[in-house]
NUVEXBA-370918 format. One record per atom (N, C-alpha, C): residue number from 1; residue in one letter; atom name; x, y, z negated. Coordinates in nm, 2 decimals, decimal comma. Layout:
{r NUM; a; CA; {X; Y; Z}} ...
END
This chain:
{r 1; x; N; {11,72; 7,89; -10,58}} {r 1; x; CA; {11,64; 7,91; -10,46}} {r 1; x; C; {11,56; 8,04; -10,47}} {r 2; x; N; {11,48; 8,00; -10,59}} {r 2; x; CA; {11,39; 8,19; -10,56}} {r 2; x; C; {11,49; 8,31; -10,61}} {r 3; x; N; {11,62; 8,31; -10,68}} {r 3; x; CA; {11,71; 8,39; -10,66}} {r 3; x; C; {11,72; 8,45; -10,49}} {r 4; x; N; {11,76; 8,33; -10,40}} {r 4; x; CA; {11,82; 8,39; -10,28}} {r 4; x; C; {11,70; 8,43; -10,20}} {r 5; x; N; {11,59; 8,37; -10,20}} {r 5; x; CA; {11,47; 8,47; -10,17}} {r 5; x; C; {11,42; 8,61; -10,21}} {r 6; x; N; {11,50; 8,62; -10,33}} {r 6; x; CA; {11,44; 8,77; -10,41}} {r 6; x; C; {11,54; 8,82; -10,31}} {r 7; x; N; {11,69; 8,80; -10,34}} {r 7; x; CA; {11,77; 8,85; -10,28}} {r 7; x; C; {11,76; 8,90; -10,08}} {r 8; x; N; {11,70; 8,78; -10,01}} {r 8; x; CA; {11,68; 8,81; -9,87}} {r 8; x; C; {11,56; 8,96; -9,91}} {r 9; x; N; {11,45; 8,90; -9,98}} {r 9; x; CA; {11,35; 9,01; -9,98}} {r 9; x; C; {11,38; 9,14; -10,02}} {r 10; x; N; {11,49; 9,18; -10,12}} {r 10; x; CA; {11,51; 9,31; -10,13}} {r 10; x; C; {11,62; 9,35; -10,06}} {r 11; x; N; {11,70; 9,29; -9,96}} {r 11; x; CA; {11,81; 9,33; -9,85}} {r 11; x; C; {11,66; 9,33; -9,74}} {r 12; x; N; {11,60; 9,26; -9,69}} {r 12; x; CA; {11,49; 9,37; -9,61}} {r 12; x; C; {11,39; 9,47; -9,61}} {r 13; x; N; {11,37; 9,50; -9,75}} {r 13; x; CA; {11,30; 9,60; -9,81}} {r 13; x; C; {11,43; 9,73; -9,72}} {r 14; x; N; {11,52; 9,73; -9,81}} {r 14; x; CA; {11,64; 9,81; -9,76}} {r 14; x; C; {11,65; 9,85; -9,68}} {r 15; x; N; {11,66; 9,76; -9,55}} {r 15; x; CA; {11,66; 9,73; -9,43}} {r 15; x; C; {11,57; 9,86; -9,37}} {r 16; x; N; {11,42; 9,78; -9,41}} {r 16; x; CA; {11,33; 9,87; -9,33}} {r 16; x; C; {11,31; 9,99; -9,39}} {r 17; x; N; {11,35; 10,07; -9,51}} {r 17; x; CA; {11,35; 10,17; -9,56}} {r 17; x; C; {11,46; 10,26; -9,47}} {r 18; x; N; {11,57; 10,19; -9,45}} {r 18; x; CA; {11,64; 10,30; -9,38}} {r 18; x; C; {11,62; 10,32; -9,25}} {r 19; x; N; {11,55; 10,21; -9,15}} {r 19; x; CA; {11,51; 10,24; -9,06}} {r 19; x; C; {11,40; 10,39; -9,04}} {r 20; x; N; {11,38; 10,44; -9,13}} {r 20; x; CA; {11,28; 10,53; -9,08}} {r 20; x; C; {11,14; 10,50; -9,02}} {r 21; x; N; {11,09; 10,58; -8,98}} {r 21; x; CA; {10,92; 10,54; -8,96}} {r 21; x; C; {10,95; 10,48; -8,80}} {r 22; x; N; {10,98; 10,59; -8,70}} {r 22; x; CA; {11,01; 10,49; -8,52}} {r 22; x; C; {11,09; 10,58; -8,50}} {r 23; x; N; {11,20; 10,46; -8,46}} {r 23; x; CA; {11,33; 10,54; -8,36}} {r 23; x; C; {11,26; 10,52; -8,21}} {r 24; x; N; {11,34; 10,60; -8,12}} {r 24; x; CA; {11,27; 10,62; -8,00}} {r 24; x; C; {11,38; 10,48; -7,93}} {r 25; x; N; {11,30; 10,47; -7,84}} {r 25; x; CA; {11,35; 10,29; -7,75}} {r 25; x; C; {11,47; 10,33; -7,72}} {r 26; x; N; {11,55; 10,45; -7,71}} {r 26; x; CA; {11,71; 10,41; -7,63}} {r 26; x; C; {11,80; 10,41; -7,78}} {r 27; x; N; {11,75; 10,43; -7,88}} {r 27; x; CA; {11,80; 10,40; -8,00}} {r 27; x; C; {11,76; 10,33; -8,08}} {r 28; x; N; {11,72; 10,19; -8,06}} {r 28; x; CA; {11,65; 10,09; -8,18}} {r 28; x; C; {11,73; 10,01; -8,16}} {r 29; x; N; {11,81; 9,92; -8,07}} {r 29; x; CA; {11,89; 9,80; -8,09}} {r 29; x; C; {11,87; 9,72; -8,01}} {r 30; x; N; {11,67; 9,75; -7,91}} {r 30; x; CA; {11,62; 9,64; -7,85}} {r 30; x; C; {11,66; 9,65; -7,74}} {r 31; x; N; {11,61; 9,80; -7,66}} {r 31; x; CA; {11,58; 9,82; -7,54}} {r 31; x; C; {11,74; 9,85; -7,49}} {r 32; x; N; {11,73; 9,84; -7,37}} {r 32; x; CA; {11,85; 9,90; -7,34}} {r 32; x; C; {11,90; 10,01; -7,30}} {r 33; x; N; {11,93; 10,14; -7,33}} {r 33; x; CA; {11,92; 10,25; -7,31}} {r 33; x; C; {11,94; 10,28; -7,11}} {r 34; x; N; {12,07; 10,21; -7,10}} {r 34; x; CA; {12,06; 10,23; -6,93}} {r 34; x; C; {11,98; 10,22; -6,82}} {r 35; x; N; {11,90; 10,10; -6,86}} {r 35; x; CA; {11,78; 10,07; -6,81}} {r 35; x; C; {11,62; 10,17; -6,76}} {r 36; x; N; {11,68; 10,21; -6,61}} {r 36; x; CA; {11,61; 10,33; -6,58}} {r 36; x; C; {11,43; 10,27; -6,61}} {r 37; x; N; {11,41; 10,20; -6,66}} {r 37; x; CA; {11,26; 10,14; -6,69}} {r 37; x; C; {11,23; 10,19; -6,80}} {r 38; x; N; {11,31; 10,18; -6,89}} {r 38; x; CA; {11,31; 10,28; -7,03}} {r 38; x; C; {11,20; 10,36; -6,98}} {r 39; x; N; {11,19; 10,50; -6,94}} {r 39; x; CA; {11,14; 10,59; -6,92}} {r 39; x; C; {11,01; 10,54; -6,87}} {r 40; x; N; {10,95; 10,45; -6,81}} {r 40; x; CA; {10,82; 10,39; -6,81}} {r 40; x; C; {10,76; 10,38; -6,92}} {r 41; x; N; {10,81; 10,34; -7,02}} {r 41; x; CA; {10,77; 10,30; -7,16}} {r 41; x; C; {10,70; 10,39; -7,27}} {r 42; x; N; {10,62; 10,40; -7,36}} {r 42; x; CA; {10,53; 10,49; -7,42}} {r 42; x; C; {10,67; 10,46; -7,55}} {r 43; x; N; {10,67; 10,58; -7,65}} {r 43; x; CA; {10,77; 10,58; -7,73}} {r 43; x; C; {10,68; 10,55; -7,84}} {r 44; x; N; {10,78; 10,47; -7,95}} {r 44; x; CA; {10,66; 10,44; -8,06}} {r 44; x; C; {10,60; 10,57; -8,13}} {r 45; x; N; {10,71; 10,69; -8,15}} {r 45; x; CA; {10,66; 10,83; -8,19}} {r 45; x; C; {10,51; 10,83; -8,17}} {r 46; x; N; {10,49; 10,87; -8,01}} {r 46; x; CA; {10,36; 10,90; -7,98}} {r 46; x; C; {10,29; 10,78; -7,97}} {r 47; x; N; {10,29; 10,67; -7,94}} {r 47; x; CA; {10,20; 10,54; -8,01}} {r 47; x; C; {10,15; 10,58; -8,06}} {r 48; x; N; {10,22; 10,48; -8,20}} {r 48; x; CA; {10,18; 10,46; -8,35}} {r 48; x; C; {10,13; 10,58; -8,48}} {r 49; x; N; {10,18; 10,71; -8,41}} {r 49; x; CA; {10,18; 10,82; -8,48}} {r 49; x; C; {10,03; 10,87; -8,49}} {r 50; x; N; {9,95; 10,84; -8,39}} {r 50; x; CA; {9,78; 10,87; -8,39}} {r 50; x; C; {9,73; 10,73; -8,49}} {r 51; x; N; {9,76; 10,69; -8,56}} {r 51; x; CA; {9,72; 10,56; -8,61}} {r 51; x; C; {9,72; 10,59; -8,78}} {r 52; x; N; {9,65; 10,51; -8,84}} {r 52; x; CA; {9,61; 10,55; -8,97}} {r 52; x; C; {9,76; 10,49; -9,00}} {r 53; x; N; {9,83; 10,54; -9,11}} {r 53; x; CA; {9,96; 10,54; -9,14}} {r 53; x; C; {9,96; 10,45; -9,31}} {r 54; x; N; {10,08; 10,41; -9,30}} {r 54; x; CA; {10,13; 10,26; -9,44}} {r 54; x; C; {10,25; 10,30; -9,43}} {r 55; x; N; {10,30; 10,25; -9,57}} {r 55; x; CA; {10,41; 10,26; -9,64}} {r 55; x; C; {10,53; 10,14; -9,63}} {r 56; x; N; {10,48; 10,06; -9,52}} {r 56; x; CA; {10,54; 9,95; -9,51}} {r 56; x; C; {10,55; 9,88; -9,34}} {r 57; x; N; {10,66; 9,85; -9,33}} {r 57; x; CA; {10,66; 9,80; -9,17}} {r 57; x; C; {10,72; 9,86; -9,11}} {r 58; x; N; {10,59; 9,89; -8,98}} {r 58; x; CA; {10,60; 9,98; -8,85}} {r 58; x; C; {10,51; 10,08; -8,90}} {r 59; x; N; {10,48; 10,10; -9,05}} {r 59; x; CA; {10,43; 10,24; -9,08}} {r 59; x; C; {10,28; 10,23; -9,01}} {r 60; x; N; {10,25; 10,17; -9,00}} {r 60; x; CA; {10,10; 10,14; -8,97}} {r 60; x; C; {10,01; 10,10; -9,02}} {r 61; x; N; {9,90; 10,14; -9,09}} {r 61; x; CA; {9,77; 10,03; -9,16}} {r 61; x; C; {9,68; 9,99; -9,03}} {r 62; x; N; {9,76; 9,86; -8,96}} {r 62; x; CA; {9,68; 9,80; -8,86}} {r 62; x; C; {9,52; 9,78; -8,87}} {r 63; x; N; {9,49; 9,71; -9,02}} {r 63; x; CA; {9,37; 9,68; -9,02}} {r 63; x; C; {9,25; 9,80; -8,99}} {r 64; x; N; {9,27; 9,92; -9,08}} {r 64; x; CA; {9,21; 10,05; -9,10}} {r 64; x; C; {9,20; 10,05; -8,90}} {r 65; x; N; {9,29; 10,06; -8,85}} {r 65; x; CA; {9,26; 10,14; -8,71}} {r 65; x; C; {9,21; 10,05; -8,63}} {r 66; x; N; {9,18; 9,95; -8,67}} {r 66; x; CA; {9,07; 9,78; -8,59}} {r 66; x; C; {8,96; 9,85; -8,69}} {r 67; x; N; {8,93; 9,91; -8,82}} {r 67; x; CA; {8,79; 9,94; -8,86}} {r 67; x; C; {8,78; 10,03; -8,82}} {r 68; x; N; {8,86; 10,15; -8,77}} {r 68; x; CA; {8,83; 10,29; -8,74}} {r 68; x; C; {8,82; 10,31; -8,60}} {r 69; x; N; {8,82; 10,14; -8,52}} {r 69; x; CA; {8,80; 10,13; -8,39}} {r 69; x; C; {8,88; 10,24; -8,32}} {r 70; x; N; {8,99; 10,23; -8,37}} {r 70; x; CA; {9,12; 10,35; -8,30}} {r 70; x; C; {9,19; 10,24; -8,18}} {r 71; x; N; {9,15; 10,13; -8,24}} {r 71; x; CA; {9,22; 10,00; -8,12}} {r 71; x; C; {9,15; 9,88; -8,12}} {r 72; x; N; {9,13; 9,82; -8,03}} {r 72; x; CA; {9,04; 9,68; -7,99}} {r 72; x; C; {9,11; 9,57; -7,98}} {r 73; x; N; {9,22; 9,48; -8,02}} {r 73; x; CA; {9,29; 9,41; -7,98}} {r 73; x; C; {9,18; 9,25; -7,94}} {r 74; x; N; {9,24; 9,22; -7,83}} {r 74; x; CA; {9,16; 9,08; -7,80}} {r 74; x; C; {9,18; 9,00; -7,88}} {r 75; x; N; {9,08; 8,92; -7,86}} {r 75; x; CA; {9,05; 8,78; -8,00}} {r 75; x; C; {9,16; 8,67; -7,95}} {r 76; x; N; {9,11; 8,67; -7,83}} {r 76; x; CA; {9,24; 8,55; -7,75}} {r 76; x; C; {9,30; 8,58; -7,67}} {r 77; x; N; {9,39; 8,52; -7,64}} {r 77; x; CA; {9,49; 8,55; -7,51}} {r 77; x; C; {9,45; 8,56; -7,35}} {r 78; x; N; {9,34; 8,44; -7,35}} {r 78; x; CA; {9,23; 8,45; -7,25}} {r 78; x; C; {9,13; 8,50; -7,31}} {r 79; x; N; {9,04; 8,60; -7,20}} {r 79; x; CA; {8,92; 8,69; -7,22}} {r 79; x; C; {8,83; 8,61; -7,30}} {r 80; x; N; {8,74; 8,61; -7,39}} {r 80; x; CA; {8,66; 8,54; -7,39}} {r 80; x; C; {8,56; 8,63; -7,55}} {r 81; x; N; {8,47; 8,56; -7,62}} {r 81; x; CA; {8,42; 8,57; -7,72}} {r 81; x; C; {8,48; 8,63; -7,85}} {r 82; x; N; {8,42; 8,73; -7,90}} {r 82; x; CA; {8,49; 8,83; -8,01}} {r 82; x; C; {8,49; 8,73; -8,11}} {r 83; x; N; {8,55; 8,73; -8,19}} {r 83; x; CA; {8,59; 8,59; -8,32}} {r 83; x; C; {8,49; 8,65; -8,41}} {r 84; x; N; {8,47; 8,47; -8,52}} {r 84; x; CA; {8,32; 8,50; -8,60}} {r 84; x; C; {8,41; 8,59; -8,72}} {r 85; x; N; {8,35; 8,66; -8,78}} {r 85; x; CA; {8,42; 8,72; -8,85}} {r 85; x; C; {8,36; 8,70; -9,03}} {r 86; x; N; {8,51; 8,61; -9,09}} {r 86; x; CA; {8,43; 8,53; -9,22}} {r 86; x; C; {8,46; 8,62; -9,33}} {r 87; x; N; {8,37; 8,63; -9,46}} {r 87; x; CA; {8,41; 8,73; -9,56}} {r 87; x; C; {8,48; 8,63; -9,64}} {r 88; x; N; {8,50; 8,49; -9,63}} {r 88; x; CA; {8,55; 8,41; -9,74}} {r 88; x; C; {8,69; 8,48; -9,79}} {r 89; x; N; {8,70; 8,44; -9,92}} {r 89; x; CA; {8,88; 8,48; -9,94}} {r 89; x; C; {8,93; 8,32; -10,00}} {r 90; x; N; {9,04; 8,29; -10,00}} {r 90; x; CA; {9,04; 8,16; -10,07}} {r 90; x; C; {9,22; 8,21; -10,19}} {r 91; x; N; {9,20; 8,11; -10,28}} {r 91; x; CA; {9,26; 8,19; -10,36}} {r 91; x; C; {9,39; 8,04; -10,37}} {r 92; x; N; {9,52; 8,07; -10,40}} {r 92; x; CA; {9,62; 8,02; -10,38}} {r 92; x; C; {9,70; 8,03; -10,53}} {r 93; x; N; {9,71; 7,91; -10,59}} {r 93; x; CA; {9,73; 7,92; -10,75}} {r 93; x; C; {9,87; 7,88; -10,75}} {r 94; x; N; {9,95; 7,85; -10,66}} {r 94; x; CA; {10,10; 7,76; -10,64}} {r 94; x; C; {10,20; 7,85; -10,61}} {r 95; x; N; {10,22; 7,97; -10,74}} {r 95; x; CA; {10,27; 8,07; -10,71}} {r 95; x; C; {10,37; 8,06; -10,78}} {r 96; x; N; {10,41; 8,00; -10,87}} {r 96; x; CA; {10,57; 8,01; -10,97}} {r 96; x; C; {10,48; 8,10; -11,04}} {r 97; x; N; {10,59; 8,14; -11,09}} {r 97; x; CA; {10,52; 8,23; -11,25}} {r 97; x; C; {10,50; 8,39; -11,12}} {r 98; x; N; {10,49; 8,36; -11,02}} {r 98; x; CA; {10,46; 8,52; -10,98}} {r 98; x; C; {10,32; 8,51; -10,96}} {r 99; x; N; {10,24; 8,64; -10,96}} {r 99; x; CA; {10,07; 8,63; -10,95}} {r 99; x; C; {10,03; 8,54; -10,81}} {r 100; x; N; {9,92; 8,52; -10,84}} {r 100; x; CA; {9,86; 8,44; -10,72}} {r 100; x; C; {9,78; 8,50; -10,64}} {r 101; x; N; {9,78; 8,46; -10,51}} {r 101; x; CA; {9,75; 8,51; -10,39}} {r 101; x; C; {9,65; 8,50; -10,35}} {r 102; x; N; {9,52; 8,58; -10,26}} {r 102; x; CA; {9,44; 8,59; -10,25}} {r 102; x; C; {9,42; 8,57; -10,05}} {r 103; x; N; {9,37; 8,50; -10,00}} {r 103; x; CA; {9,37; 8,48; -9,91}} {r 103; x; C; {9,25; 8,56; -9,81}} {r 104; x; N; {9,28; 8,70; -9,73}} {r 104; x; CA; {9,12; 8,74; -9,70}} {r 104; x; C; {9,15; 8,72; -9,57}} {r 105; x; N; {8,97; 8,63; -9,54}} {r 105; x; CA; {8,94; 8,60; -9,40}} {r 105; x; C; {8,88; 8,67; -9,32}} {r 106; x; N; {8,82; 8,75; -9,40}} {r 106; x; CA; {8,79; 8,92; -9,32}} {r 106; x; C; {8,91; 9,00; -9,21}} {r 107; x; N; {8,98; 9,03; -9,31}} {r 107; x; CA; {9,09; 9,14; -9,27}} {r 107; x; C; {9,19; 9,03; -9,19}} {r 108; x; N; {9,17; 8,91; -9,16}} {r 108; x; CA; {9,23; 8,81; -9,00}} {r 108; x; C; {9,16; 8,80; -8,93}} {r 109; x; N; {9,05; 8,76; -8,96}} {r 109; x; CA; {8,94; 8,74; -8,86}} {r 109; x; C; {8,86; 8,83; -8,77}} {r 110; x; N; {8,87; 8,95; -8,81}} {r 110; x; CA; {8,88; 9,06; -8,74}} {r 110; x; C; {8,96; 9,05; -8,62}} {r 111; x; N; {9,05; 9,04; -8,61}} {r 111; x; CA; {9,20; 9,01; -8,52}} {r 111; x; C; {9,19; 8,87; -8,47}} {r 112; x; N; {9,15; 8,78; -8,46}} {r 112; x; CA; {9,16; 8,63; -8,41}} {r 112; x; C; {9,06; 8,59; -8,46}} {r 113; x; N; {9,07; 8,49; -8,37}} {r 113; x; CA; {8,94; 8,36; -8,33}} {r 113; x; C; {9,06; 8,26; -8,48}} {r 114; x; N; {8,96; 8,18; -8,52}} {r 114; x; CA; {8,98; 8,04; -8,62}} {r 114; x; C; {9,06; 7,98; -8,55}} {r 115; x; N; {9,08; 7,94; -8,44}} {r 115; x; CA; {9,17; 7,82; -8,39}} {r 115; x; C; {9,34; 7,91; -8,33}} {r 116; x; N; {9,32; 8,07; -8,37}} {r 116; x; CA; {9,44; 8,08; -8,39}} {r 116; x; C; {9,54; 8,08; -8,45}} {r 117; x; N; {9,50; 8,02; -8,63}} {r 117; x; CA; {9,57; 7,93; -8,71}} {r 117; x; C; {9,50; 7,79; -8,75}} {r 118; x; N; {9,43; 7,78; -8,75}} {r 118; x; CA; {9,35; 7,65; -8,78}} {r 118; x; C; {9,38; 7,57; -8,60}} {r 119; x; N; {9,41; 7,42; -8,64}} {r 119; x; CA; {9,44; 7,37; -8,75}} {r 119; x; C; {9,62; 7,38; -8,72}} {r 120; x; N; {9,67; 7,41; -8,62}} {r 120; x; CA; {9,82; 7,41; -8,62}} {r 120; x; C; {9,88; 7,47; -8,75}} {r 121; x; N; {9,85; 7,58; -8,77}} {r 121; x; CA; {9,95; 7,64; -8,89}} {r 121; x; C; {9,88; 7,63; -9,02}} {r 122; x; N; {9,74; 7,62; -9,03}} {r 122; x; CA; {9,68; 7,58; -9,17}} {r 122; x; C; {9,59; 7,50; -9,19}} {r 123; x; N; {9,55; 7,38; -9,22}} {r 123; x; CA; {9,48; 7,26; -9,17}} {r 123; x; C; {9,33; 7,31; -9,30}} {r 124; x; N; {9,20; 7,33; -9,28}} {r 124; x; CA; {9,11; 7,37; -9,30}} {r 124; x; C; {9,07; 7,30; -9,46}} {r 125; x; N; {9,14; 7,20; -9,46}} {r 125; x; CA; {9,15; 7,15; -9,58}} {r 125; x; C; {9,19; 7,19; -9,74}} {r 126; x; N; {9,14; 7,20; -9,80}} {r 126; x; CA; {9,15; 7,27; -9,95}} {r 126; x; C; {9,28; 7,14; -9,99}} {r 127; x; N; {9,42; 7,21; -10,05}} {r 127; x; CA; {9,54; 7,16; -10,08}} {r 127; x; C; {9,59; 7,08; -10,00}} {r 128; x; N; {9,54; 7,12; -9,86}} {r 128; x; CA; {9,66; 7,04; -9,75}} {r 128; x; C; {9,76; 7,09; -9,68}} {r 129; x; N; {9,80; 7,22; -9,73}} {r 129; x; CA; {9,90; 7,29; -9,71}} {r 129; x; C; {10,01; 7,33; -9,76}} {r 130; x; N; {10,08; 7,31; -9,72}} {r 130; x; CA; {10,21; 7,35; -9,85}} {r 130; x; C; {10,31; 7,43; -9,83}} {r 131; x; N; {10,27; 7,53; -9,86}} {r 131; x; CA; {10,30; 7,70; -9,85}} {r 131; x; C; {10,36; 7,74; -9,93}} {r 132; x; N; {10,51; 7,79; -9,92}} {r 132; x; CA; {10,58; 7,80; -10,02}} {r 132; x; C; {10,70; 7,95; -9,91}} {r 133; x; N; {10,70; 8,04; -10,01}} {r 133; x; CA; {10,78; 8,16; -9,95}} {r 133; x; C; {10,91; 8,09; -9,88}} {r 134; x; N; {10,98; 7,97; -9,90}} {r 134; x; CA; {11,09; 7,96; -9,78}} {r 134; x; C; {11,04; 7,87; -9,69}} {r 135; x; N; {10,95; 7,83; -9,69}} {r 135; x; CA; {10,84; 7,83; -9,54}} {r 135; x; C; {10,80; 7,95; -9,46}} {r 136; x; N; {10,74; 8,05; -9,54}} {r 136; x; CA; {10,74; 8,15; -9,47}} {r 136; x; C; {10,81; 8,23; -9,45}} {r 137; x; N; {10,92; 8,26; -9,50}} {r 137; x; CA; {11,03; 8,33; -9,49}} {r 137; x; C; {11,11; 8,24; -9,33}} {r 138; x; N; {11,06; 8,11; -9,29}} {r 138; x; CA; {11,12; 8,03; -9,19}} {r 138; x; C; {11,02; 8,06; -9,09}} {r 139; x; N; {10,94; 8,19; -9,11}} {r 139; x; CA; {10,83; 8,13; -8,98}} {r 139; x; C; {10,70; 8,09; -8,98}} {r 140; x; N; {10,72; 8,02; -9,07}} {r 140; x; CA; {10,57; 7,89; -9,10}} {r 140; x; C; {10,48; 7,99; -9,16}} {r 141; x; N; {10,34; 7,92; -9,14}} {r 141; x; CA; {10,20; 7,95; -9,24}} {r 141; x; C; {10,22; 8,10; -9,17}} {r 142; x; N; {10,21; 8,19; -9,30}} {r 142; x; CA; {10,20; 8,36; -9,29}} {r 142; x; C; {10,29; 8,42; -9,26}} {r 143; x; N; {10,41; 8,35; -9,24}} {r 143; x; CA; {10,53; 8,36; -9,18}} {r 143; x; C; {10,55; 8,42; -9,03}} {r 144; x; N; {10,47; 8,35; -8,93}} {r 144; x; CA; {10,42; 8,38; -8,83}} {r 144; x; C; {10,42; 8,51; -8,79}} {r 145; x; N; {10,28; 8,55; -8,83}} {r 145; x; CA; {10,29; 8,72; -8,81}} {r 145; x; C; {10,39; 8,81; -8,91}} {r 146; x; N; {10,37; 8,80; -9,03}} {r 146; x; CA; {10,40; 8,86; -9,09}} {r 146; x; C; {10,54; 8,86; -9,10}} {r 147; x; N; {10,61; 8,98; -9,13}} {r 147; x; CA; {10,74; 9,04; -9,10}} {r 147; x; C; {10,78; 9,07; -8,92}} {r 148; x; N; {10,67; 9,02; -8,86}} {r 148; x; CA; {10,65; 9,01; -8,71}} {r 148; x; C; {10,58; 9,14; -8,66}} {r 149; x; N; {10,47; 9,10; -8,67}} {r 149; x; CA; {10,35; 9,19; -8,65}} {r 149; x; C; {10,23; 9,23; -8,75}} {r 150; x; N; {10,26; 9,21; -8,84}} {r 150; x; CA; {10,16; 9,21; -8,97}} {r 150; x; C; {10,28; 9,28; -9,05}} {r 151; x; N; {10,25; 9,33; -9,20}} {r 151; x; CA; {10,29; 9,42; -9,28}} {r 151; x; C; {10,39; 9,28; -9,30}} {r 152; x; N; {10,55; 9,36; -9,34}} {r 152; x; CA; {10,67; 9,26; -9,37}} {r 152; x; C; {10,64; 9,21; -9,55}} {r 153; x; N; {10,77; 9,11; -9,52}} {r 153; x; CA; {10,71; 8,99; -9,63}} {r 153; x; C; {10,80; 9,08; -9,74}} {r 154; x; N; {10,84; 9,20; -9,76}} {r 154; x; CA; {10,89; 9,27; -9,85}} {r 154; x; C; {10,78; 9,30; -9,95}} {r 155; x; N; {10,66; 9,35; -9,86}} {r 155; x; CA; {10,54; 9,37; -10,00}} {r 155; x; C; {10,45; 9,27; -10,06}} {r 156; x; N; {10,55; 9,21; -10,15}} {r 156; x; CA; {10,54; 9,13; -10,23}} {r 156; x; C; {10,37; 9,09; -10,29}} {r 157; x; N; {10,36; 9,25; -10,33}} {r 157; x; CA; {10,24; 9,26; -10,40}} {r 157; x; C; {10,08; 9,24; -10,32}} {r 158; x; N; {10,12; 9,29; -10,20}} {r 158; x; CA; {9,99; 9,26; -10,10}} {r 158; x; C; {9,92; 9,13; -10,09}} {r 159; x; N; {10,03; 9,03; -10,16}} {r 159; x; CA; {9,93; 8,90; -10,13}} {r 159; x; C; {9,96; 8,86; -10,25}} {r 160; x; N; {10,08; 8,88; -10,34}} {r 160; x; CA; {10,07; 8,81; -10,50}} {r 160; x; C; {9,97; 8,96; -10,56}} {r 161; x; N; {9,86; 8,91; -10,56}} {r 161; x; CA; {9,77; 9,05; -10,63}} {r 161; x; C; {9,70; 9,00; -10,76}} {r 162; x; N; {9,71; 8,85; -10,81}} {r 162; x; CA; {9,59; 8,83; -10,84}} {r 162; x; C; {9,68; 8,77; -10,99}} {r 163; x; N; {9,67; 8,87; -11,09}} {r 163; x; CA; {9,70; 8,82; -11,24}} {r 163; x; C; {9,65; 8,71; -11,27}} {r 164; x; N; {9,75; 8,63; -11,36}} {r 164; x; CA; {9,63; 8,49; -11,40}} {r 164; x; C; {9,52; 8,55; -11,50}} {r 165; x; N; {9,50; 8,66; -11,59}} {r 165; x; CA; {9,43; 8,74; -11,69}} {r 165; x; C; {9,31; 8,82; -11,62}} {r 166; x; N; {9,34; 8,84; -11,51}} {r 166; x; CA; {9,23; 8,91; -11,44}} {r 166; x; C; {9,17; 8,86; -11,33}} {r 167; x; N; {9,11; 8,72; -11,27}} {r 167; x; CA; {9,11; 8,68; -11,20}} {r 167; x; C; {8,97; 8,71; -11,17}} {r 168; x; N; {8,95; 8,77; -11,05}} {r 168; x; CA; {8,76; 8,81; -11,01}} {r 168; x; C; {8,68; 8,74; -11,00}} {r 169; x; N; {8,54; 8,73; -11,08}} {r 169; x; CA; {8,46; 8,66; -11,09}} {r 169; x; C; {8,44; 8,55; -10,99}} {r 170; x; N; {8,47; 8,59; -10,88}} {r 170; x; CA; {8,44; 8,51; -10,75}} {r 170; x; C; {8,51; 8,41; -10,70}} {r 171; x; N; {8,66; 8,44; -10,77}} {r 171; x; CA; {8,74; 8,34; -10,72}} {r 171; x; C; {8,75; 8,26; -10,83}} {r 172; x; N; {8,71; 8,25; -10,96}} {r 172; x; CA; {8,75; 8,16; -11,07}} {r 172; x; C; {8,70; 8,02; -11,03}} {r 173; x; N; {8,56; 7,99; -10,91}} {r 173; x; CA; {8,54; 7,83; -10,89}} {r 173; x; C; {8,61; 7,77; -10,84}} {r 174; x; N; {8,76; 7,87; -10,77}} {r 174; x; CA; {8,84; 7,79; -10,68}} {r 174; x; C; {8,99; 7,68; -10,77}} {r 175; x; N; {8,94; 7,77; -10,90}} {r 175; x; CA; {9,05; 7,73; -11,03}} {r 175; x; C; {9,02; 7,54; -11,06}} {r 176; x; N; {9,17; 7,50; -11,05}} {r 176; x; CA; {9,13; 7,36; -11,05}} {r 176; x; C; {9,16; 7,39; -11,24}} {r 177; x; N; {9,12; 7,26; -11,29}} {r 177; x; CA; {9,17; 7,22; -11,47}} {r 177; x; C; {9,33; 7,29; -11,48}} {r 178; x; N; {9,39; 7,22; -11,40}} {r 178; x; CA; {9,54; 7,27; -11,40}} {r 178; x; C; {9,58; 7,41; -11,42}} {r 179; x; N; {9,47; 7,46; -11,37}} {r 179; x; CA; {9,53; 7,62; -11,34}} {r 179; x; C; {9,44; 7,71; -11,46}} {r 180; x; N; {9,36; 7,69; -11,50}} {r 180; x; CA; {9,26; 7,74; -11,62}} {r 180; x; C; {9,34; 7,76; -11,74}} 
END
């Protein structure tokens, strides 16, 4: 099993490496070139190209340009109240022998209100989730955005960051017996 996951993850590494940074809409696959509407459309070029720039994705460090207030995205779908925005991080020990994952509630919360994963996609409860990369590789949990609209699930390292040898002061109370 985590063979053919490594394997899916480094055929889309691939993938999005050859794609280049933005093809223009009558050449990406989506749009349809004949479609005299096309030409209404802003091209990702000039988009995304004013935007603080990443090594991964759509070539974008989304978060940086929500702090560099380069863009405002709404909290909800309906108008309403800017989301609370939490510094908690929660730390995720159910990694296989790969590092463990650090969960930051800052850099989401920024971007969404709580009840736009809570409690559908992650139930608020400490070990009531069961998050496992062919869940999210299906969609589920982080699955959701990410490879979607958040940085693709190619950069491994962005969320396995956290050595079992170096674990930061702050997260070690989250360490059950098992995991010490």
């Amino acid at each position: 099993m985590r063979t053919v996951l490594f394997a899916c993850l480094i055929a889309s590494a691939v993938i999005a490496l050859a794609a280049g940074p933005w093809l223009p809409l009558s050449g990406d696959g989506l749009h349809d070139p004949e479609n005299p509407g096309i030409a209404l459309l802003q091209q990702p070029q000039e988009a995304l190209s004013v935007l603080a720039g990443d090594t991964a994705g759509n070539k974008v460090d989304w978060v940086r340009a929500l702090r560099d207030n380069v863009i405002s995205p709404r909290a909800h779908v309906a108008d309403g109240d800017l989301p609370e925005v939490l510094e908690s991080e929660v730390l995720m020990t159910n990694t296989s022998d790969t590092p463990y994952v650090v969960f930051p509630h800052k850099a989401h919360t920024e971007w969404m209100s709580c009840e736009v994963c809570h409690e559908e996609l992650f139930r608020s409860e400490v070990g009531a989730n069961d998050i496992s990369m062919g869940h999210i590789l299906d969609g589920e949990h982080c699955g959701r955005c990410h490879g979607a609209v958040a940085f693709p699930l190619t950069e491994c390292n962005r969320c396995h960051s956290v050595f079992r040898d170096k674990i930061p002061a702050h997260l070690v109370e989250q360490l059950t017996p098992g995991d010490r």
